[in-house]
MDTraj code that builds the backbone (N, CA, C; nanometers):
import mdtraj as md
import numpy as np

residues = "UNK UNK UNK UNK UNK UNK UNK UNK UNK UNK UNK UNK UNK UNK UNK UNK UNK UNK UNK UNK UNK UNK UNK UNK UNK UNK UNK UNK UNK UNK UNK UNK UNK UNK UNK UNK UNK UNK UNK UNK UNK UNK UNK UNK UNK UNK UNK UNK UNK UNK UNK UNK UNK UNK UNK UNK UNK UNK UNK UNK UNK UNK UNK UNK UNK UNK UNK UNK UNK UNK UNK UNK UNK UNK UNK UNK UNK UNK UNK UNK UNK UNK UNK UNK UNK UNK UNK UNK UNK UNK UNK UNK UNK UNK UNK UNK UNK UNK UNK UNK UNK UNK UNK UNK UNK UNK UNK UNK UNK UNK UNK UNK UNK UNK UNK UNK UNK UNK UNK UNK UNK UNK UNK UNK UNK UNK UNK UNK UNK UNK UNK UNK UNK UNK UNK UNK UNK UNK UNK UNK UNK UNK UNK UNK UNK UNK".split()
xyz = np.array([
    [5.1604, 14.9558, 11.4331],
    [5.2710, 14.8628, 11.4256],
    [5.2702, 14.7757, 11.5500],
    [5.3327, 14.6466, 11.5366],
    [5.3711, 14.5725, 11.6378],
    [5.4496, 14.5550, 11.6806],
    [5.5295, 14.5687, 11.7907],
    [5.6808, 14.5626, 11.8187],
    [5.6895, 14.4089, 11.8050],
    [5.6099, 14.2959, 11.8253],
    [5.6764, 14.2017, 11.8285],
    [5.6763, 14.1329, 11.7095],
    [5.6013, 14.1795, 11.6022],
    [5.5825, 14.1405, 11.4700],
    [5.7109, 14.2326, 11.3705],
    [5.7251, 14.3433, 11.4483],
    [5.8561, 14.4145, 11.3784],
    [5.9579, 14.2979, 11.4133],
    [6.0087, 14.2647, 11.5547],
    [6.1210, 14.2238, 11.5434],
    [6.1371, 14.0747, 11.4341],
    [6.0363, 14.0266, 11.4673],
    [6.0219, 13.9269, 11.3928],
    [6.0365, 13.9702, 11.2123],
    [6.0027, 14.0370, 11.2034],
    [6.0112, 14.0728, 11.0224],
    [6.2176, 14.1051, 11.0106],
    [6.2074, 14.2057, 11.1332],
    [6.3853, 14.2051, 11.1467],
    [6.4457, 14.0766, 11.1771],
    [6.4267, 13.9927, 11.2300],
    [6.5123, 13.8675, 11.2463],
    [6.4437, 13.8229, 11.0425],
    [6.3999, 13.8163, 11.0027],
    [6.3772, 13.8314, 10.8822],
    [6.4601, 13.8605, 10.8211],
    [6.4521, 13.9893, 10.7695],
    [6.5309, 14.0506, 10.7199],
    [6.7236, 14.0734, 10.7399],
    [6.7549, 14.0356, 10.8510],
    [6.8519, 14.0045, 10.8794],
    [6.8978, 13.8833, 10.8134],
    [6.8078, 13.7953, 10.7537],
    [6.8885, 13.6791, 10.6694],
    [6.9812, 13.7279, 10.5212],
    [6.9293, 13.8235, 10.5063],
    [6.9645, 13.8604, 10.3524],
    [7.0634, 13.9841, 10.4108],
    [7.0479, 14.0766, 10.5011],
    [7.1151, 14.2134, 10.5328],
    [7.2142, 14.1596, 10.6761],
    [7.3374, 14.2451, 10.6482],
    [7.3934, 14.2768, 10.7933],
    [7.3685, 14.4008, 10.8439],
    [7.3775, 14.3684, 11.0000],
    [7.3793, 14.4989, 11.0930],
    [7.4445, 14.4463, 11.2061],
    [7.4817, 14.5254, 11.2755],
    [7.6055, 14.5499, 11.3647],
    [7.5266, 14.5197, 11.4982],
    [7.6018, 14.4681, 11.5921],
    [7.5168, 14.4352, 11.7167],
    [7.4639, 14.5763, 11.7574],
    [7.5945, 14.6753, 11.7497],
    [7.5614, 14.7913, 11.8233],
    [7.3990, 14.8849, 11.7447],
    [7.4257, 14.8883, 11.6099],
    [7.2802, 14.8903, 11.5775],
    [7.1624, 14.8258, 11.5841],
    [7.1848, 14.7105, 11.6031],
    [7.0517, 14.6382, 11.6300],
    [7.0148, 14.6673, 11.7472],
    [7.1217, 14.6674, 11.8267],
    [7.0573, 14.7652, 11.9374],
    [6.9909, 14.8529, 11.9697],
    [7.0375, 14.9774, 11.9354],
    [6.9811, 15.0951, 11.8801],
    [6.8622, 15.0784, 11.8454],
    [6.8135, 15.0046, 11.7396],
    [6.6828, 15.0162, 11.6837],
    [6.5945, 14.8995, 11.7717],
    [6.6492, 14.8478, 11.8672],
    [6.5503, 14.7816, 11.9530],
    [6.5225, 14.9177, 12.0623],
    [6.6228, 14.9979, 12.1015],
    [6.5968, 15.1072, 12.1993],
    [6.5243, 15.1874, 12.0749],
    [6.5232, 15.2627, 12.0030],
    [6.4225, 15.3131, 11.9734],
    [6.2937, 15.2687, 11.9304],
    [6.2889, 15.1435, 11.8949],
    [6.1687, 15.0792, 11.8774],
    [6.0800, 15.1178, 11.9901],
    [6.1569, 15.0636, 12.1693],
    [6.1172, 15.1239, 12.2821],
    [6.0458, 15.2099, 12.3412],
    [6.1607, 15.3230, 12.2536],
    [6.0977, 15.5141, 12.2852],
    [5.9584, 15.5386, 12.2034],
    [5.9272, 15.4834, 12.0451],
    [5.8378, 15.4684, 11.9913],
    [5.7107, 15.4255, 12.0521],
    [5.7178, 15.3141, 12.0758],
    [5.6163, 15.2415, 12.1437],
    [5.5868, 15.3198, 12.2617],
    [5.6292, 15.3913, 12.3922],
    [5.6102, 15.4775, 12.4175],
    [5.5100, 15.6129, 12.3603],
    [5.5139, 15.6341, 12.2815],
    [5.4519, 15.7308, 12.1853],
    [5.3089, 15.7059, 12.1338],
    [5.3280, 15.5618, 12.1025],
    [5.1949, 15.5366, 12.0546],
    [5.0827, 15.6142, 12.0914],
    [5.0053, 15.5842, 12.0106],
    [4.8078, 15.6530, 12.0772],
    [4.7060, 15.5971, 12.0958],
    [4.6531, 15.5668, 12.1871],
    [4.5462, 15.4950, 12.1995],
    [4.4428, 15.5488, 12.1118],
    [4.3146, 15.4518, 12.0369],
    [4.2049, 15.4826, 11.9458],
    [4.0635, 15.4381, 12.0513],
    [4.0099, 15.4877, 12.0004],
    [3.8615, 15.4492, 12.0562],
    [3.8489, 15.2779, 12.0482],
    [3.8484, 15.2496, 11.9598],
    [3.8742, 15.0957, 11.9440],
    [3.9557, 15.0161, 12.0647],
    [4.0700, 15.0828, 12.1287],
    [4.1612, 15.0006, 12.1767],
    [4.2639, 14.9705, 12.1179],
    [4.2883, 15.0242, 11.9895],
    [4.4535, 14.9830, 11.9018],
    [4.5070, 15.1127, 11.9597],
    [4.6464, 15.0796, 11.9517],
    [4.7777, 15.1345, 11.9703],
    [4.7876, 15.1787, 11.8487],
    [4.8123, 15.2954, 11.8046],
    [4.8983, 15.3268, 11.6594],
    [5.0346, 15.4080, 11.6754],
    [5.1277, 15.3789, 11.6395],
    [5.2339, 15.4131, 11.6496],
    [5.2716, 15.5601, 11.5837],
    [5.3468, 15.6500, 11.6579],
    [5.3684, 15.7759, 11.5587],
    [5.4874, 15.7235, 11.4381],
    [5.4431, 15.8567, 11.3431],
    [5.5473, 15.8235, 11.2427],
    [5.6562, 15.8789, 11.2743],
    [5.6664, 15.9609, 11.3302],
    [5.7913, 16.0977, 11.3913],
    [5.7577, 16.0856, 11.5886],
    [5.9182, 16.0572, 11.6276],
    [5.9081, 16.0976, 11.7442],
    [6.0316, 16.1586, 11.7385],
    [6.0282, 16.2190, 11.9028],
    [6.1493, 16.2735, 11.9482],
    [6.2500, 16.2316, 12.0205],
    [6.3691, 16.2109, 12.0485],
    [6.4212, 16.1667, 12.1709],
    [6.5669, 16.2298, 12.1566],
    [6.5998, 16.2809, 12.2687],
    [6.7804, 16.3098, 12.2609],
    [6.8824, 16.1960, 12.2783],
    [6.9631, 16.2595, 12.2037],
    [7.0980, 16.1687, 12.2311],
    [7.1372, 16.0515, 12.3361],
    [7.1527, 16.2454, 12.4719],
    [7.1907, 16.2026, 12.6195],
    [7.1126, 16.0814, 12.6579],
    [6.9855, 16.1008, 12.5978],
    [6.8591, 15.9797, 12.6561],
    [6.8871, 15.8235, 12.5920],
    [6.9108, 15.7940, 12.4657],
    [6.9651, 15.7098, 12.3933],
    [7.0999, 15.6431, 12.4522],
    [7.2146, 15.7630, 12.4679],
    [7.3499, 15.7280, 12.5553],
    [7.3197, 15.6761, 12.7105],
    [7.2446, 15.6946, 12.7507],
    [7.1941, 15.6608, 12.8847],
    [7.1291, 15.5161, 12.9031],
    [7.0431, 15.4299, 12.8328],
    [7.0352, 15.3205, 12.8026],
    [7.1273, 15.2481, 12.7337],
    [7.1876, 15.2849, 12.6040],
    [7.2763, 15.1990, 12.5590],
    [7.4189, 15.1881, 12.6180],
    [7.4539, 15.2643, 12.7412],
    [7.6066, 15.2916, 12.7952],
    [7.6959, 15.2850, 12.6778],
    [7.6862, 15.3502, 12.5827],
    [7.8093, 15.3791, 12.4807],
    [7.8162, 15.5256, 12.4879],
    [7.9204, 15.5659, 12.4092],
    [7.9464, 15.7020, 12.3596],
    [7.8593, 15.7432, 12.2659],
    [7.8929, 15.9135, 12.2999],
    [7.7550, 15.9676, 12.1583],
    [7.8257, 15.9522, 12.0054],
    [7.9737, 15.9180, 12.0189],
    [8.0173, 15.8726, 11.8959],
    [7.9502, 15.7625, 11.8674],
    [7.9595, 15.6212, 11.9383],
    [7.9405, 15.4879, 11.8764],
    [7.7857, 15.5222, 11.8714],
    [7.6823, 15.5840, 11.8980],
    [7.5501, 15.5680, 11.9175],
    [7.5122, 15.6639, 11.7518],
    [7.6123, 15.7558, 11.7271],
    [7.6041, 15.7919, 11.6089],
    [7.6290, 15.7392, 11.5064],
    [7.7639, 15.6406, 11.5522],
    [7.7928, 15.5620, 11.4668],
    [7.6976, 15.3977, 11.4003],
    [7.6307, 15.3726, 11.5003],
    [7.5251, 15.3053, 11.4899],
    [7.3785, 15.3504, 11.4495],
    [7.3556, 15.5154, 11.4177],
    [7.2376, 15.5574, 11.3824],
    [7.2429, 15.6050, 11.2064],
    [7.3949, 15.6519, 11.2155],
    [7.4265, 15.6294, 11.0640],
    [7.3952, 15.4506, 10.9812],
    [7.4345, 15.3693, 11.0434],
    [7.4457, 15.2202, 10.9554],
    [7.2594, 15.2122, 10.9487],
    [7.2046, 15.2385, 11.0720],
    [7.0603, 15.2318, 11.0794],
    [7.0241, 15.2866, 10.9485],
    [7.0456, 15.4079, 10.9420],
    [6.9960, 15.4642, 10.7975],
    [7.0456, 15.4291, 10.7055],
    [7.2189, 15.4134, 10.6823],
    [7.2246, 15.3868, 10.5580],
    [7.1364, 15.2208, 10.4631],
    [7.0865, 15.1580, 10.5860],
    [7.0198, 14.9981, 10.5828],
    [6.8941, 15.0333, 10.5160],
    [6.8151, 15.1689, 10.5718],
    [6.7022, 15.2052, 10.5648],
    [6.6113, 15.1644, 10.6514],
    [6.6468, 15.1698, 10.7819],
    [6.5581, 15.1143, 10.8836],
    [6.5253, 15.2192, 10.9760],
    [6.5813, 15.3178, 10.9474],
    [6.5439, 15.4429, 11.0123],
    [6.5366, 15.5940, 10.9197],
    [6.5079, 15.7033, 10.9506],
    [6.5725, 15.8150, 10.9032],
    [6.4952, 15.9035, 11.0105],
    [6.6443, 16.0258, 11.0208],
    [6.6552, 16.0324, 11.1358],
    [6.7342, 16.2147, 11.0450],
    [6.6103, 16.3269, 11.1574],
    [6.6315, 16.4550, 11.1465],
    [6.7203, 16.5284, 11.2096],
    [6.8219, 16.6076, 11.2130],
    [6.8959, 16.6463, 11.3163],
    [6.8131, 16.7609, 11.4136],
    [6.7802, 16.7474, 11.5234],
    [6.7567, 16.8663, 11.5837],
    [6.8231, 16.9900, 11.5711],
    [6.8159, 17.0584, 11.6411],
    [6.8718, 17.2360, 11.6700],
    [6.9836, 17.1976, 11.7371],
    [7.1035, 17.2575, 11.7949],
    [7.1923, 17.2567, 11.9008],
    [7.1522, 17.2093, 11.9920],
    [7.0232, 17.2417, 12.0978],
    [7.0194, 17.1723, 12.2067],
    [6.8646, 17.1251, 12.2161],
    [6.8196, 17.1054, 12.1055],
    [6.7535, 17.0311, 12.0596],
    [6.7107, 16.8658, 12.0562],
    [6.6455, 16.7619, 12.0601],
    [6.6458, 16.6420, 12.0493],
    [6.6097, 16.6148, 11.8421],
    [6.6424, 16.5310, 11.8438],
    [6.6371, 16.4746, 11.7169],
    [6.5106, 16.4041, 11.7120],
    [6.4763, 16.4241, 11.5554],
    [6.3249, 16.3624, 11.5393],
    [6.3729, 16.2061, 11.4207],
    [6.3140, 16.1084, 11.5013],
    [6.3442, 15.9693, 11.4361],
    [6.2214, 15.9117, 11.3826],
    [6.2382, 15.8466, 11.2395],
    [6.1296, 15.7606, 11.1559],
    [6.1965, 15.5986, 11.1941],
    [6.0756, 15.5192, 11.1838],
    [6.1250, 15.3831, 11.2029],
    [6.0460, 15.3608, 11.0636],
    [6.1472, 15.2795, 11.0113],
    [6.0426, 15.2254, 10.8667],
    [6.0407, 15.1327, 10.9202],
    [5.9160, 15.0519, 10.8794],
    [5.8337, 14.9482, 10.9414],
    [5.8968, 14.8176, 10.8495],
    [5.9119, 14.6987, 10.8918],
    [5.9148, 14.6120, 10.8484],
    [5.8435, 14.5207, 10.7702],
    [5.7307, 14.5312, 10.8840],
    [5.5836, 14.4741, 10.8304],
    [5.5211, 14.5282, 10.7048],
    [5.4885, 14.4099, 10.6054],
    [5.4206, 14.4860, 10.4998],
    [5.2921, 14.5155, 10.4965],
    [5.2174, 14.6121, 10.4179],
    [5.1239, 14.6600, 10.4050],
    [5.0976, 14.7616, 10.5274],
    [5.1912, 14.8118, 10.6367],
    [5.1540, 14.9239, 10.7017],
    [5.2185, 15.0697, 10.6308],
    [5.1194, 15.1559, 10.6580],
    [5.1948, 15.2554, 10.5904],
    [5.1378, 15.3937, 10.7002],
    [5.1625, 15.5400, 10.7004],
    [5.1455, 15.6382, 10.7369],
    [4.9787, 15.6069, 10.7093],
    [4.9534, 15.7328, 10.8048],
    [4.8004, 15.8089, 10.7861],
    [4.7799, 15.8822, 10.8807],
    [4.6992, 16.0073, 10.8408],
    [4.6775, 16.1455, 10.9414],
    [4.5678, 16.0508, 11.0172],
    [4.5412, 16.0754, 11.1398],
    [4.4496, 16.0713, 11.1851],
    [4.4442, 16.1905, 11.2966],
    [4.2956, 16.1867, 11.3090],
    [4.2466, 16.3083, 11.4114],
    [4.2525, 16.3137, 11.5682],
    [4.2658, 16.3806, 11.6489],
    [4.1754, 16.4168, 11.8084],
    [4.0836, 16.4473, 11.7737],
    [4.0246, 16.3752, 11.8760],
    [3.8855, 16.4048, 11.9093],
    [3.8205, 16.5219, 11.9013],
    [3.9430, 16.5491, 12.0609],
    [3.8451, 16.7438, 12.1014],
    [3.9394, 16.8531, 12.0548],
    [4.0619, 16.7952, 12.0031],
    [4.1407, 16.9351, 11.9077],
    [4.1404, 16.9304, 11.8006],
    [4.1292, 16.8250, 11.7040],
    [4.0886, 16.8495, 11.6101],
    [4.2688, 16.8235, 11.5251],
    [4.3666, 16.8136, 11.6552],
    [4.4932, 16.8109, 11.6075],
    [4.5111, 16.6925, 11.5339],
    [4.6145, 16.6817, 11.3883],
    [4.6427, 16.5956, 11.3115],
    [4.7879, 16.5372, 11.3667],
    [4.8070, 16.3761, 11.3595],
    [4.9047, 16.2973, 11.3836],
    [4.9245, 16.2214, 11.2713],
    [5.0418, 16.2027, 11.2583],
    [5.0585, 16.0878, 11.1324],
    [5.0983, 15.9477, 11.2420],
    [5.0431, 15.8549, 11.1953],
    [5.0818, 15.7504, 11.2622],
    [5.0622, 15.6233, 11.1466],
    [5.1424, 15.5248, 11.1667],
    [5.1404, 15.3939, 11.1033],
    [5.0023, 15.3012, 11.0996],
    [4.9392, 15.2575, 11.0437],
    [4.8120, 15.1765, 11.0626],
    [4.8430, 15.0848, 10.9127],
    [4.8001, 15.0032, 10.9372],
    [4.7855, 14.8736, 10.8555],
    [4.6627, 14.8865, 10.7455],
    [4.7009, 14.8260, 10.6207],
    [4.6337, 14.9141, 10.5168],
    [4.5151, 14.7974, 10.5621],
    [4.3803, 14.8577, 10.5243],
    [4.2203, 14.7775, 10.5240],
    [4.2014, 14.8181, 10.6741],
    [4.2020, 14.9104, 10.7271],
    [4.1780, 14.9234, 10.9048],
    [4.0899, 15.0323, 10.8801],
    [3.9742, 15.0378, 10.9190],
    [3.9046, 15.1581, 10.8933],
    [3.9473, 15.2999, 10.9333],
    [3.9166, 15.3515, 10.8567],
    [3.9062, 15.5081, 10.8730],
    [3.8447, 15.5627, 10.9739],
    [3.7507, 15.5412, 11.0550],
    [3.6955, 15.6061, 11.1486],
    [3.7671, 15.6107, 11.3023],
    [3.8839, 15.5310, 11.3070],
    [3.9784, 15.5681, 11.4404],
    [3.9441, 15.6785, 11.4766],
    [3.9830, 15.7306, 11.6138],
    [3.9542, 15.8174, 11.6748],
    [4.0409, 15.8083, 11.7778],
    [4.1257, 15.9025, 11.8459],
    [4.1584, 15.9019, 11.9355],
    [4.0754, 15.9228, 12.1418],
    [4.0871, 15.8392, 12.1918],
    [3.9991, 15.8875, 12.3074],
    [4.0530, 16.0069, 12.4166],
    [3.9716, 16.0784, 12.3890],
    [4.0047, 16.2209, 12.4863],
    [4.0175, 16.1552, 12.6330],
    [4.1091, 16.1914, 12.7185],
    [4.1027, 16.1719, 12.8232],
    [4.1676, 16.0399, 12.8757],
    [4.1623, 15.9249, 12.8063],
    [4.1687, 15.8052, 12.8774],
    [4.3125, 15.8053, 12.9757],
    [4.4013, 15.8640, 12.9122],
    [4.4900, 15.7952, 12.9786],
    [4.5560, 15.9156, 13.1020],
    [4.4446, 16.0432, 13.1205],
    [4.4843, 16.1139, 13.2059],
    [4.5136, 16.0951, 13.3575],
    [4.5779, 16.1630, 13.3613],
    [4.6414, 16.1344, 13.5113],
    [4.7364, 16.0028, 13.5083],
    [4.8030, 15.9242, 13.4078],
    [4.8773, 15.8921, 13.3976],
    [5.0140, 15.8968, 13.3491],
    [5.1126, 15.8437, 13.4271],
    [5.2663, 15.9145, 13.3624],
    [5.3129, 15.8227, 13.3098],
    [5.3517, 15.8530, 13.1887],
    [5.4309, 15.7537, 13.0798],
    [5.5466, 15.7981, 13.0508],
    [5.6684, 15.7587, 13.0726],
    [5.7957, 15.7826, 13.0261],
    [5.8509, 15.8255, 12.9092],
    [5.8881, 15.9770, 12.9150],
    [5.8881, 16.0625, 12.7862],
    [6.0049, 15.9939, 12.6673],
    [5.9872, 15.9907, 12.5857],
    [6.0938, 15.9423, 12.4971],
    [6.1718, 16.0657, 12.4572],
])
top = md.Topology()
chain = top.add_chain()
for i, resn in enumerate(residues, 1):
    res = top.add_residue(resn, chain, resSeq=i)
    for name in ("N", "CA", "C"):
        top.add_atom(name, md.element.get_by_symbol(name[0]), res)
traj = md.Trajectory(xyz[None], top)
């Protein structure tokens, strides 16, 4: 996915749909935490996960609202269909989907390299199959946990 081709499909889509400032918000901060997440491929593309994590407190902390209004803005998100969104455990973080705007991207497992571990991430349909994630590249670097 592209964050800047998403927003653009959302200023889109916003001609025909309403949403609330306080949600559009929201889904620009999680767009954020997402992009964060991404994975680098052997190629050099970014692919975005389909499932991330992030808590509340972390969400309330950028948007300076309450965990009411931030709920109240993650409900309209979904009921729009621009998100769906798992409840964690008690002290747990919640696991969030961004449905993509852009057409023709959809899910796909792809692999690690050296674990062999499966990710679902977004890729754009006609992109080859042979992605790969690169072991190592981005070690020893710190990226801001979502």
């Amino acid at each position: 996915m592209s964050f800047f081709k998403e927003i653009r499909y959302l200023f889109e889509w916003l001609e025909d749909h309403e949403l609330s400032p306080g949600a559009f918000f929201l889904w620009v901060v999680l767009m954020v935490f997402n992009s964060w997440c991404a994975l680098l491929t052997t190629s050099g593309e970014w692919l975005w996960r389909v499932e991330f994590i992030i808590g509340n407190k972390r969400i309330i902390d950028v948007m300076h609202c309450s965990e009411r209004q931030m709920m109240r803005y993650r409900q309209e998100l979904e009921a729009k269909g621009r998100i769906i969104y798992q409840k964690g455990s008690a002290q747990g973080a919640g696991i969030y989907t961004m449905i993509p705007l852009r057409p023709n991207v959809e899910p796909r497992e792809i692999r690690h390299v050296l674990s062999e571990k499966v990710t679902m991430v977004y890729d754009y349909v006609g992109n080859p199959e042979s992605f790969s994630l690169e072991p190592g590249k981005d070690a020893g670097k710190s990226y801001p946990q979502a």
